[in-house]
N, C-alpha and C positions, 0 to 999 in steps of 0.2 A: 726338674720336677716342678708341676704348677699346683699354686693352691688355687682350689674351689674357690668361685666366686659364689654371694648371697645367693644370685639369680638365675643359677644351677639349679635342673629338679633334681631335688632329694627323694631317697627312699617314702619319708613320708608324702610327698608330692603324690609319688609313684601310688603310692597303697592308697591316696584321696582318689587318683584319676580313675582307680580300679572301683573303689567302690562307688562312683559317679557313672562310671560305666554298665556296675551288674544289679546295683540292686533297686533299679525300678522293675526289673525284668522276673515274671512269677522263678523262684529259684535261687535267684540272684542273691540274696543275702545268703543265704544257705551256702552258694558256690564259692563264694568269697571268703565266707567263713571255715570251709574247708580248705580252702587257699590257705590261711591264715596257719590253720593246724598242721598242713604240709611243711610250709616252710620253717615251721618251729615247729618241730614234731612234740616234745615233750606235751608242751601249749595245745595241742591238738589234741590230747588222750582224754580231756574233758569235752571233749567238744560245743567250744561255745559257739553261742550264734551273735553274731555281730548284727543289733537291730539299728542302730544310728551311727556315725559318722561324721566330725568335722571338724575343723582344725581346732587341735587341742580339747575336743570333747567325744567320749564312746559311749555308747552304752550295751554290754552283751549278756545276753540270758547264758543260763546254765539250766539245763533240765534235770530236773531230777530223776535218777536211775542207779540200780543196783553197783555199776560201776561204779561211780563216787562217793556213795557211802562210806562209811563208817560199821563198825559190830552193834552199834546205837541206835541203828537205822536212822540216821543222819549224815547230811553232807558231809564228809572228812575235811579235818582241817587245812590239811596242803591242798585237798581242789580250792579249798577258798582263797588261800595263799597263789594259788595257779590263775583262778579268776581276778583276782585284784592285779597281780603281776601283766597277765594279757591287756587289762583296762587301761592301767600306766603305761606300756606301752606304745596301744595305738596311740594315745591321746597327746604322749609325749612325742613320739616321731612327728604327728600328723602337726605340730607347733615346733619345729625346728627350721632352720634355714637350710635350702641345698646339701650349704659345706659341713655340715653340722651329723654327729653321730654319737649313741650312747649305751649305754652299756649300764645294767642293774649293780650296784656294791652294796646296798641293805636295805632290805625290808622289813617292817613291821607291821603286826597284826592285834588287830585288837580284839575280842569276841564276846558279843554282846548275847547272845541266846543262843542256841541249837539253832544249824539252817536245816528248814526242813520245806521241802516240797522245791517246785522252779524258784531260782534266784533271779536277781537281776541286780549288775555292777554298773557302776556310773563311774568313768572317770576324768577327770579335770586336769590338763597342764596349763600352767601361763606361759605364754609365749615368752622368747627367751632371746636375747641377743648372746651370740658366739665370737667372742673374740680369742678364746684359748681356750684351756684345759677349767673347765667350772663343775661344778656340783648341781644339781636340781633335783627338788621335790616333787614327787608327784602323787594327789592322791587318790583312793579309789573307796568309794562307800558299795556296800552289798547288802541287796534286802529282799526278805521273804515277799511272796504274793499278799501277804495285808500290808507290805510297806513301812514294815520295820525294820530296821538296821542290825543285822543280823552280826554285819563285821565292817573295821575299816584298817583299810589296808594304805600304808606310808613308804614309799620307795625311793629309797635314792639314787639317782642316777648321775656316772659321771660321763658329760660332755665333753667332744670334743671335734677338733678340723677332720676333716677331710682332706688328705696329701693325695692328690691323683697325678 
């Protein structure tokens, strides 16, 4: 059994070449972002749209619609939870090395207004040296179309090698 070298493409690699690939193309973010819901199907039932990309930074709408509401005619709380969790994510994959993989142990949310109408999440990782088994933050701010901060979302992620 060999370990991963740094200079191996990683999944996040993978998900940068892809969205490098589609979303100059009319579609292409759209396509991608349905990519994204396939492969994580739960993540998918919001359907976000992933508008930017790049290492360790995302930014994905949510449109507003009867599905993700709430009885309040509001954003429900776990799409926001679901949108901050997809944001960490990409942002954390797309800042990993290669040998490098992780997996969510807790999140928190914080809720500043009612979301209401299309959102939009921003999310930030710092890049990250992997030498073993580590912890990492990653966060995700979400805000209404006048650009207030509707919610922020704190995820902890534990990292780890890749044994191939």
């Amino acid at each position: 059994m060999n370990k991963s070298t740094p200079t191996e493409v990683g999944i996040g690699q993978r998900i940068l070449r892809l969205w490098l690939r589609l979303s100059p193309w009319p579609g292409g973010r759209r396509l991608f972002s349905w990519l994204v819901g396939y492969t994580v199907p739960y993540s998918g039932t919001i359907r976000p749209l992933v508008v930017s990309l790049a290492p360790g930074s995302v930014t994905i709408r949510l449109k507003d619609r009867r599905k993700v509401r709430n009885h309040l005619r509001c954003i429900h709380a776990i799409a926001l939870v679901n949108l901050g969790e997809i944001a960490s994510g990409l942002s954390l994959l797309t800042s990993l090395p290669g040998n490098a993989r992780g997996i969510v142990t807790h999140i928190d949310i914080d809720y500043f207004k009612k979301a209401r109408g299309d959102l939009t999440a921003h999310g930030r990782a710092d890049p990250i040296t992997v030498n073993g088994d580590t912890q990492h933050t990653v966060y995700a701010d979400i805000f209404d179309r006048l650009g207030e901060r509707v919610a922020a979302v704190t995820v902890q992620w534990q990292i780890g090698l890749i044994d191939r």
